[in-house]
KEKOL-621780 format. One record per residue: residue in three letters; x negated, y negated, z negated of N, C-alpha, C, O in turn. Coordinates in steps of 0.2 Angstrom, whole numbers. Example, Ala and Ser with C-alpha at 12.3 -4.5 7.8 and 13.67 -1.06 7.14 Angstrom:
residues 2
 code  n_px  n_py  n_pz ca_px ca_py ca_pz  c_px  c_py  c_pz  o_px  o_py  o_pz
  Ala   -66    28   -39   -62    22   -39   -66    16   -39   -71    17   -42
  Ser   -64    11   -35   -68     5   -36   -64     0   -39   -67    -6   -40
END
This chain:
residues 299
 code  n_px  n_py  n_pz ca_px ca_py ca_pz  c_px  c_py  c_pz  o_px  o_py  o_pz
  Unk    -4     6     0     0     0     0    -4    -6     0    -9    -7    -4
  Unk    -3   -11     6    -7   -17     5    -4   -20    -1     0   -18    -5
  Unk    -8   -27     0    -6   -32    -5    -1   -35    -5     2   -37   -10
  Unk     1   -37     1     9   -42     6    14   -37     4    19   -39     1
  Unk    13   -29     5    19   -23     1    21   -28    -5    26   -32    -7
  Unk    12   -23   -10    15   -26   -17    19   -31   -20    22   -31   -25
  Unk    18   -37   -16    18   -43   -19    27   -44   -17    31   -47   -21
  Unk    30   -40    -9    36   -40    -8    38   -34    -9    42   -32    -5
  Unk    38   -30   -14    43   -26   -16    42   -17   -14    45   -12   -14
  Unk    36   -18   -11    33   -12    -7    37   -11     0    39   -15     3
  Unk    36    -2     3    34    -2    11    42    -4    11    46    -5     7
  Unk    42    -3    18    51    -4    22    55     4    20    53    10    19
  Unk    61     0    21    64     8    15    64    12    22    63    12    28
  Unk    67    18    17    68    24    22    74    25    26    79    29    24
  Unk    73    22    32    79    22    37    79    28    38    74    31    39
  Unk    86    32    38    88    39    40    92    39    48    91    43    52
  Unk    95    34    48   100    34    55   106    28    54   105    24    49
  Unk   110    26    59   114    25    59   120    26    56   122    32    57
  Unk   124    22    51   130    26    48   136    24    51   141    27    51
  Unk   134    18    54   142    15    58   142     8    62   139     3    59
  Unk   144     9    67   143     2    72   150    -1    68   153     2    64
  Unk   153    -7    70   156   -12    68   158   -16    73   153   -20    75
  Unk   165   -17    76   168   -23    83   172   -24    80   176   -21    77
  Unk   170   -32    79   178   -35    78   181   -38    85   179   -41    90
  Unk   188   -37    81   192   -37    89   199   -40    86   201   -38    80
  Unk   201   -47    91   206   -47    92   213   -46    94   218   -48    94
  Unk   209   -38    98   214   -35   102   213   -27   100   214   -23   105
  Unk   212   -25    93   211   -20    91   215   -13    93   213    -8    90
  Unk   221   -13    96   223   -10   101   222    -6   108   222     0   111
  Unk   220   -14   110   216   -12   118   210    -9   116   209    -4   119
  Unk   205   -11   111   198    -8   110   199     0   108   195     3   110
  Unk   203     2   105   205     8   101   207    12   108   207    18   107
  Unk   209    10   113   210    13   119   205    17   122   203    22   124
  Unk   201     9   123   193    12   127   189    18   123   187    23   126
  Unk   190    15   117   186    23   114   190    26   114   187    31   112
  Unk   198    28   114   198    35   114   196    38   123   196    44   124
  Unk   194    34   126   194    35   134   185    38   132   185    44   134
  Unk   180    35   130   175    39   128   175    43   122   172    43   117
  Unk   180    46   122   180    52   117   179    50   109   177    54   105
  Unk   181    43   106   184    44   100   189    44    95   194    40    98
  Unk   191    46    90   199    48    90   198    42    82   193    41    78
  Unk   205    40    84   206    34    77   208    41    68   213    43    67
  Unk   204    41    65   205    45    60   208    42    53   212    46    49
  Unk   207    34    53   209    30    44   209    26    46   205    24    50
  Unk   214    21    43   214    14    41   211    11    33   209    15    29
  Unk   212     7    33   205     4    27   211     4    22   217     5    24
  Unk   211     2    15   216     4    10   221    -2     8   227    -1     6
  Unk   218    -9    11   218   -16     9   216   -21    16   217   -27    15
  Unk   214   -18    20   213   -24    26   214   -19    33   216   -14    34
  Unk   213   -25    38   215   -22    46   208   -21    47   205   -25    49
  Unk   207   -14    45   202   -11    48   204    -3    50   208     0    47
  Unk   199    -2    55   202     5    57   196     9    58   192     7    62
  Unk   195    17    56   190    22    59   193    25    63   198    29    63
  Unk   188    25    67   187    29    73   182    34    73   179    33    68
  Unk   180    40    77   176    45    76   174    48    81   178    48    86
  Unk   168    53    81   166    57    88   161    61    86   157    60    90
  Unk   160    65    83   155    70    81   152    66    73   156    65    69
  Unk   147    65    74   143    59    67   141    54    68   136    51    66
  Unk   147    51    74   146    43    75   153    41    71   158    45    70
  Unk   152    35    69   157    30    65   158    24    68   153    20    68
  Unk   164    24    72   164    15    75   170    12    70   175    16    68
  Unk   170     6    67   174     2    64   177    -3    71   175    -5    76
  Unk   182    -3    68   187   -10    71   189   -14    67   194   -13    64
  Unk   187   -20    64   190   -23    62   193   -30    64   190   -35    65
  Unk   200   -29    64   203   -36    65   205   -40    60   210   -43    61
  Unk   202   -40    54   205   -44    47   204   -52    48   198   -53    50
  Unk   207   -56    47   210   -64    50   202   -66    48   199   -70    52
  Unk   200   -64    41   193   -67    39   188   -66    44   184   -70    46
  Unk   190   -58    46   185   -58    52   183   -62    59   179   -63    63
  Unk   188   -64    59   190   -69    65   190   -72    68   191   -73    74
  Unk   190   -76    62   190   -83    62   184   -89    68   184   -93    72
  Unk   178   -83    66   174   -87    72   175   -85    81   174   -88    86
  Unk   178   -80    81   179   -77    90   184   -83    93   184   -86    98
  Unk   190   -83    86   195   -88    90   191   -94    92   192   -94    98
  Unk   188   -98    91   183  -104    93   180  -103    99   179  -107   104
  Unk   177   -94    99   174   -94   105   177   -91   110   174   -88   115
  Unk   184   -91   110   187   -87   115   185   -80   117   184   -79   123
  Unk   183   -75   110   181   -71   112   187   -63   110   190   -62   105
  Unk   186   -59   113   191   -50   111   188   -46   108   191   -43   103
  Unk   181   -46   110   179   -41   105   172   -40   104   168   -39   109
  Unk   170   -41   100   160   -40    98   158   -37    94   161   -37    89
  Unk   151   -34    95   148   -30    88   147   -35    80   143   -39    79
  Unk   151   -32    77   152   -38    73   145   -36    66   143   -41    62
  Unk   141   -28    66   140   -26    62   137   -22    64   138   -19    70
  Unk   131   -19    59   127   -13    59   125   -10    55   120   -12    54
  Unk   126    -4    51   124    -1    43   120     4    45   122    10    47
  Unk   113     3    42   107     9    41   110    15    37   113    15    32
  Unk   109    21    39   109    24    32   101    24    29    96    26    32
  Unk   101    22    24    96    22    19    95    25    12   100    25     8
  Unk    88    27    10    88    29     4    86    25    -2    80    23    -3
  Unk    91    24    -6    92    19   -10    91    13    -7    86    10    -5
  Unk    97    11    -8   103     6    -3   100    -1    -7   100    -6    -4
  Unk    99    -2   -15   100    -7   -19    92    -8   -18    91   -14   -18
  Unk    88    -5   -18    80    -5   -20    79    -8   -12    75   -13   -11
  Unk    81    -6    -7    83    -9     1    83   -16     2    81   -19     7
  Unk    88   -17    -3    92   -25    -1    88   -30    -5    86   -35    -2
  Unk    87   -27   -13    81   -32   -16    75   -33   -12    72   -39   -12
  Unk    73   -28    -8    65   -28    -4    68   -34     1    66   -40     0
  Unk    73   -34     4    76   -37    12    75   -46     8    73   -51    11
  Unk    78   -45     1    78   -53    -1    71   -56    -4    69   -62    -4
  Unk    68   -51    -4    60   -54    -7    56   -56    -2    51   -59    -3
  Unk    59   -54     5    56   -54    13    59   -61    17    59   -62    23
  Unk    65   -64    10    68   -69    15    74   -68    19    75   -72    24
  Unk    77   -61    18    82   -61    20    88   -63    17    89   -62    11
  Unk    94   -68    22    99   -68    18   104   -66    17   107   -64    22
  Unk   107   -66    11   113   -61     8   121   -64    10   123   -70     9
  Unk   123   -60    12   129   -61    14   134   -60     9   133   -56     5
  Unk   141   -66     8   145   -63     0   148   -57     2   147   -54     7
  Unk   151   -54    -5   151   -48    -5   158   -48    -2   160   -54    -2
  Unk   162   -44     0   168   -44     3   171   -39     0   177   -38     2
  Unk   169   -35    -5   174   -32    -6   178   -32   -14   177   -35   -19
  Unk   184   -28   -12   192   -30   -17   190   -27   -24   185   -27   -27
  Unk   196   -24   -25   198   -24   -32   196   -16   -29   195   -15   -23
  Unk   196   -12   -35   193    -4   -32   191     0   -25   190     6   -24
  Unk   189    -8   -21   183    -7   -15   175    -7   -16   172   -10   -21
  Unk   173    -2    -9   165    -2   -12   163    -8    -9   165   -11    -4
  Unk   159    -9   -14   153   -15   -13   147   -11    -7   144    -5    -9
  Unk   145   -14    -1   137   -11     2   134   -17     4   136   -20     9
  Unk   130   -17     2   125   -23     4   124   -25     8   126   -21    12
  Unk   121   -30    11   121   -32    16   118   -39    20   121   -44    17
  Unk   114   -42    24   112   -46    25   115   -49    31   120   -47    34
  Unk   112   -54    33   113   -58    39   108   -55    45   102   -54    44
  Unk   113   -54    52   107   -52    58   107   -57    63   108   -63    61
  Unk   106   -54    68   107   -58    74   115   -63    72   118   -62    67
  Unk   115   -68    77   121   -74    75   124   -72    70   122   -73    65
  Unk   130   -69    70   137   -71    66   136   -62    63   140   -61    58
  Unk   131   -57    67   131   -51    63   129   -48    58   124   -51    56
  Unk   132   -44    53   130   -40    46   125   -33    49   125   -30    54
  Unk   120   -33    43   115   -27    44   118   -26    36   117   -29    31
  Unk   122   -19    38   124   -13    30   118   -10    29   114    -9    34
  Unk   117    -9    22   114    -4    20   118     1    16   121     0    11
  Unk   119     8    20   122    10    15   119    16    15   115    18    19
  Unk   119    20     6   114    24     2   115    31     6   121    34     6
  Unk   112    32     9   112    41    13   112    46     6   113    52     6
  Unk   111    43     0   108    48    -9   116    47   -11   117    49   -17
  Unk   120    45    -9   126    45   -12   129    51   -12   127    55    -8
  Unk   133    53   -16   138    60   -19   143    59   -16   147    64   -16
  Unk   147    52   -10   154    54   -11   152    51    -1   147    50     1
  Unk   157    51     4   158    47     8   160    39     7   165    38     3
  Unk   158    36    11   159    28     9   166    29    11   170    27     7
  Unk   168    32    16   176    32    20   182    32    15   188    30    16
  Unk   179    39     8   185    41     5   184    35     0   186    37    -6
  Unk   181    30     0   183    26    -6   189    19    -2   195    18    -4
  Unk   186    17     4   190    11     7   195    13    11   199     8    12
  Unk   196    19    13   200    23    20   206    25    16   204    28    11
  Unk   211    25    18   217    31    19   216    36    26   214    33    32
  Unk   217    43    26   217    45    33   223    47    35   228    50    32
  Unk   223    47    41   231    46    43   233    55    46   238    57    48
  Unk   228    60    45   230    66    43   227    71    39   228    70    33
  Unk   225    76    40   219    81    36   212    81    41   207    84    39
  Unk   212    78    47   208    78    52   200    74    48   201    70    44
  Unk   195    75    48   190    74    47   184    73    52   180    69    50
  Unk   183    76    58   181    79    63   183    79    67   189    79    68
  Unk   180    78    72   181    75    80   175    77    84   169    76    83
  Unk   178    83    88   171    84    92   168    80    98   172    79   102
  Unk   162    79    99   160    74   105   164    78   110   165    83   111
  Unk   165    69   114   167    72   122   163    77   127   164    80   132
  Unk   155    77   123   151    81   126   143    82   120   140    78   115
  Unk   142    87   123   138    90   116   132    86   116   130    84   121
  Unk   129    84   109   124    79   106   125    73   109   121    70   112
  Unk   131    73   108   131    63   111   129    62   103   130    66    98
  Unk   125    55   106   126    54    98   124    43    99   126    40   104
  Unk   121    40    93   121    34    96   113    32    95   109    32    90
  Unk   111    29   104   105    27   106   104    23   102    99    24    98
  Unk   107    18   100   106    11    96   109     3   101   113     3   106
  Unk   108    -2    98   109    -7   103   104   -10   108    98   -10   108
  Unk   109   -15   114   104   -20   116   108   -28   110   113   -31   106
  Unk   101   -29   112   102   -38   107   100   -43   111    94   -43   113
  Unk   104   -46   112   103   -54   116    98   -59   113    99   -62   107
  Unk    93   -60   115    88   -65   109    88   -75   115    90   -76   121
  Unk    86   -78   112    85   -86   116    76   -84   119    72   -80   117
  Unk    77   -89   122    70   -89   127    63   -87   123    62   -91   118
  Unk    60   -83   124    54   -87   116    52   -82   113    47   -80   112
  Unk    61   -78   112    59   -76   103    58   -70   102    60   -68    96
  Unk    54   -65   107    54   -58   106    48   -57    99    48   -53    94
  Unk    45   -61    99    41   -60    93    43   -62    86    42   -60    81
  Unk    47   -66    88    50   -68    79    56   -62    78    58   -61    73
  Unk    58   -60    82    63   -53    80    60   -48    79    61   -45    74
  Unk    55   -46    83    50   -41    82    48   -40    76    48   -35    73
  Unk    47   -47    73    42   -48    65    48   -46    61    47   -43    57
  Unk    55   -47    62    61   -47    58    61   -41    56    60   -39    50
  Unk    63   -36    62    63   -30    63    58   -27    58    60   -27    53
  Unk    52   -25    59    45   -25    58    46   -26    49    46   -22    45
  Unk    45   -32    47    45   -33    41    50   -30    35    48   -29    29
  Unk    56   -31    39    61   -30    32    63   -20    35    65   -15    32
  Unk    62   -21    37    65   -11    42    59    -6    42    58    -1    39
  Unk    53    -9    47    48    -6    49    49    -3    54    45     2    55
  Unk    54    -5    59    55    -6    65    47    -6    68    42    -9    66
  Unk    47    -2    76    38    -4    79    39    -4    85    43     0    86
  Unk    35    -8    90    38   -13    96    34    -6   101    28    -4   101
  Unk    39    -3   105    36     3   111    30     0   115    30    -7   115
  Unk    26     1   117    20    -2   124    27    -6   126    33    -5   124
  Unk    26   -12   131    28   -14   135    32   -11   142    37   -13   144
  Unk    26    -6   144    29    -2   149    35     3   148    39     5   152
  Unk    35     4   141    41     8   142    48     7   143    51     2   141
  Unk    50    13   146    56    12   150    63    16   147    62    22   148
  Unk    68    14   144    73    18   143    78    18   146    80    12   146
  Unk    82    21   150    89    20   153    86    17   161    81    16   164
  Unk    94    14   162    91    13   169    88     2   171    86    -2   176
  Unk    90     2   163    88    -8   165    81    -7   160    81    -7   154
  Unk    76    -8   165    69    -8   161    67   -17   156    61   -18   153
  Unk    71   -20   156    70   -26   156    70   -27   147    75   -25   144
  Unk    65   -29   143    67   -34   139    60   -26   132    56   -21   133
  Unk    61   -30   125    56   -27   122    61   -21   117    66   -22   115
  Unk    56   -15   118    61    -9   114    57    -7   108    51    -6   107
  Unk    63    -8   101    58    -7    95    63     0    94    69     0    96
  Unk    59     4    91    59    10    90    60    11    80    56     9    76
  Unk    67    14    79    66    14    71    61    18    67    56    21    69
  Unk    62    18    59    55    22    58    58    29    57    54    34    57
  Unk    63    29    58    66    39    59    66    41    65    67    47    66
  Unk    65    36    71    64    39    77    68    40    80    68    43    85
  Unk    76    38    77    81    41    80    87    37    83    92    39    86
  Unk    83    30    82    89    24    88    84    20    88    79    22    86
  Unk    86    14    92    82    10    96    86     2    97    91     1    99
  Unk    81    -4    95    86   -11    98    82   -13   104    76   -12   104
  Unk    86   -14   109    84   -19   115    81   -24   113    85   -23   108
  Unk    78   -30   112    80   -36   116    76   -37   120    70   -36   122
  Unk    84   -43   122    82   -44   128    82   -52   128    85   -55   125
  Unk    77   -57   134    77   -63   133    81   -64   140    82   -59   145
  Unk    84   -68   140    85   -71   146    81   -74   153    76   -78   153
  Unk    84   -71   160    79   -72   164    82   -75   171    88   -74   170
  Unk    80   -77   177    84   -80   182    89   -85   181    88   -90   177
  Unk    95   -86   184   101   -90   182   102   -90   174   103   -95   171
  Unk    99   -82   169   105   -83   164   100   -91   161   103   -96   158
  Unk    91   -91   163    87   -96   160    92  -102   158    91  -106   153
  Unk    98  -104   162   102  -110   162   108  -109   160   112  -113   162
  Unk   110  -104   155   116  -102   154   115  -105   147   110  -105   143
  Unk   122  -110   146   122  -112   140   125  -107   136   123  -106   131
  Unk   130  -102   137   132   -98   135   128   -91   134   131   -86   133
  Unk   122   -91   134   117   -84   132   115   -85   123   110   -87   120
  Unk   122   -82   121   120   -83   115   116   -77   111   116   -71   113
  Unk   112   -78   106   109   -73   102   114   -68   100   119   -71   100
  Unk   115   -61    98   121   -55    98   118   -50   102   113   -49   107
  Unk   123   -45    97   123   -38   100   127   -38   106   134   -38   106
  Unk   123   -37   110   129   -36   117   129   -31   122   131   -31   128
  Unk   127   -24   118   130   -19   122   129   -11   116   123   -11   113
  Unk   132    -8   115   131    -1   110   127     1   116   127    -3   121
  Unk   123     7   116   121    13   118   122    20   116   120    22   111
  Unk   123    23   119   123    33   117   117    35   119   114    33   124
  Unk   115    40   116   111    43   119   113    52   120   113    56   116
  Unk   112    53   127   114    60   128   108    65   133   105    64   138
  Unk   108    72   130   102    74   136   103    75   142    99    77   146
  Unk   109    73   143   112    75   152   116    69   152   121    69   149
  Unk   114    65   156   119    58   159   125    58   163   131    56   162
  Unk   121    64   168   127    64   173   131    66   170   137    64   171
  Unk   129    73   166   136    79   164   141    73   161   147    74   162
  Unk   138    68   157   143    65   152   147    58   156   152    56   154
  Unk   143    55   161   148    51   167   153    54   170   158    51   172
  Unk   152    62   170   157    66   174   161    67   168   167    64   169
  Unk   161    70   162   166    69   157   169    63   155   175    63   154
  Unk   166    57   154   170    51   154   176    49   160   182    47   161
  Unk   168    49   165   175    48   170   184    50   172   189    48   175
  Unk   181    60   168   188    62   169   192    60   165   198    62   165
  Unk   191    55   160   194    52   154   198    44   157   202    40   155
  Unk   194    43   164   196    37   167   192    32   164   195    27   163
  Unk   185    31   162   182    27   161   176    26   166   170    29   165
  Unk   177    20   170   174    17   176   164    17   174   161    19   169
  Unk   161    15   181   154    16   180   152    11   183   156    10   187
  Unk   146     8   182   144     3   187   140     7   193   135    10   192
  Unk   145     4   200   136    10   205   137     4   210   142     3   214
  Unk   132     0   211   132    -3   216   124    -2   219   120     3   219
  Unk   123    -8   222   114    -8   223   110   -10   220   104   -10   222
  Unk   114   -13   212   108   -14   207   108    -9   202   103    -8   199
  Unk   113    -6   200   114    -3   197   118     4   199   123     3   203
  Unk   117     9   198   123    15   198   120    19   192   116    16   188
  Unk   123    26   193   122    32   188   117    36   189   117    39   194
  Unk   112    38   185   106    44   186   103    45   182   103    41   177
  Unk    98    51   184    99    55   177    94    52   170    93    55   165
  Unk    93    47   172    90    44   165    97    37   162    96    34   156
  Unk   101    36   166   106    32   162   111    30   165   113    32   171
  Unk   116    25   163   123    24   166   125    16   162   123    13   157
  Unk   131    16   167   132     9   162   140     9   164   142    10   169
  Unk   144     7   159   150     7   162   153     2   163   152    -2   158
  Unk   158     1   169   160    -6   172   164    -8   165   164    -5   159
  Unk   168   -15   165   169   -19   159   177   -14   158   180   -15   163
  Unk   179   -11   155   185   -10   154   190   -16   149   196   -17   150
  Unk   186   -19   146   188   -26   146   184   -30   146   178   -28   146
  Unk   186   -37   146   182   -40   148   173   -44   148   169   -48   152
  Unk   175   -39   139   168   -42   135   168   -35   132   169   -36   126
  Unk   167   -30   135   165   -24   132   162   -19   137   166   -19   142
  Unk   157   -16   138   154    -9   141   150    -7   135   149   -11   130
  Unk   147     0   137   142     4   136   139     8   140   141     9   146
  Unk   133     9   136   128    10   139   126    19   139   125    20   133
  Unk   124    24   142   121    29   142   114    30   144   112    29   149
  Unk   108    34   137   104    35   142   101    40   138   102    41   132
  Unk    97    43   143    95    51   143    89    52   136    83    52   137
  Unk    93    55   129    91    54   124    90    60   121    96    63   120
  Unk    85    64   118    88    70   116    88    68   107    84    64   105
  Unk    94    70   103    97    69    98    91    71    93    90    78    94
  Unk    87    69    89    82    69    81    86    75    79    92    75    82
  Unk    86    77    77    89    81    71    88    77    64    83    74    61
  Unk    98    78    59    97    74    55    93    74    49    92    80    47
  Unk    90    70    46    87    72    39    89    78    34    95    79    34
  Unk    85    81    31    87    85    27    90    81    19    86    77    17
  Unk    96    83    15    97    77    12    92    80     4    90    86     3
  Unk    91    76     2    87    74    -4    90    71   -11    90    64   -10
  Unk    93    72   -15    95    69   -21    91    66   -25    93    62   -29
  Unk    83    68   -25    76    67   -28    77    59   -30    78    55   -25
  Unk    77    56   -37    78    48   -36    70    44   -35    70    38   -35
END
């Protein structure tokens, strides 16, 4: 352990995986459509707000439409965006103290009368980074969820889907001040340059310290250089699956569009799919699934 560890709290915690992406949607309806179209099925509503779980093998997408959540899209005229992103981590609180002695900032807690509290900071723009404790005894779900039947389980529309990670929209400039972001408080570490994931080569890929997701960013290039509207955000999920094709041909039969033109189509390293609405796609690219941590109770 260097000195810069000790004096902040020691090394970056032990990222396990993803526990749950997060869209807030004003049209939580329409969005709950698209994914059932890529194979997720609605399992629970939240006990006390307009939230909803969705599911597909050991992915967890949230919907939440709660008015609090809201409040900033109506401004931007916007339907639906990743509003959130929760680590699974080992020791969630020992996490969050490290994240604040490193300058990160704490978001108010949101939660109710017999709601869990999960920590959490500020990410990209208006986005939440969860930490939630992978050492826990219980599911976060069965404390804030009702489930709407005995269903727990949802098999992928196709075997080891699971989730790539995101891309992140960054301003001109800034691949190094998010790099360091990533890096300091996570231990996130920045691939060579040349590497290439999926089929849009463009932009810097950090790789988690469990090796099992990945963030794009990406800076803006050509026309968008003059886009006042390239704001900082997560602006696209990723899957990752070992056969692209197989799984463009199962969504497809599900009626979920691709982009194939002559800058982009479908092949065997990745896929993109056309807007089903109009500020939403995903991404595929040819990823073979880590295997999950083995769990550990050890404090």
């Amino acid at each position: 352990m260097n000195a810069e560890e000790t004096e902040f709290g020691g090394p970056p915690p032990l990222i396990r995986g993803i526990e749950f992406i997060e869209f807030a949607s004003t049209r939580p309806e329409e969005l709950g459509a698209i994914l059932n179209r890529i194979g997720f099925r609605l399992l629970a509503r939240h006990c006390s707000r307009q939230v909803l779980l969705y599911r597909q093998g050991a992915m967890n997408i949230i919907v939440n439409s709660d008015p609090a959540t809201l409040e900033g899209m109506a401004r931007e005229g916007e339907d639906h965006q990743i509003s959130a992103i929760a680590f699974q981590v080992d020791h969630a609180g020992q996490a969050y103290d490290r994240s604040m002695a490193w300058g990160a900032w704490p978001i108010p807690t949101r939660a109710g009368a017999m709601e869990l509290n999960i920590p959490g900071i500020h990410g990209v723009g208006d986005t939440v980074i969860y930490l939630v404790d992978r050492l826990r005894p219980f599911s976060i779900y069965d404390i804030d969820f009702i489930y709407l039947s005995d269903q727990r389980e949802v098999e992928p529309i196709v075997p080891d889907l699971h989730f790539f990670g995101l891309v992140q929209y960054i301003t001109l400039g800034r691949s190094a001040q998010w790099t360091d972001f990533y890096a300091q408080l996570f231990g996130f570490k920045a691939l060579p340059p040349e590497t290439h994931l999926g089929i849009l080569p463009r932009g810097t890929i950090l790789a988690s310290p469990c090796g099992r997701f990945y963030l794009q960013l990406v800076e803006p290039v050509g026309d968008a250089l003059y886009d006042t509207e390239w704001d900082e955000q997560f602006a696209r999920l990723a899957f990752g699956t070992p056969d692209v094709l197989g799984t463009v041909q199962a969504m497809s039969a599900q009626g979920v569009p691709f982009q194939d033109n002559a800058f982009v189509h479908p092949d065997s390293h990745g896929a993109i799919t056309a807007a089903m609405s109009y500020d939403v796609t995903f991404e595929l690219v040819r990823h073979a699934a880590e295997p999950a941590p083995v769990a550990d109770t050890a404090p």
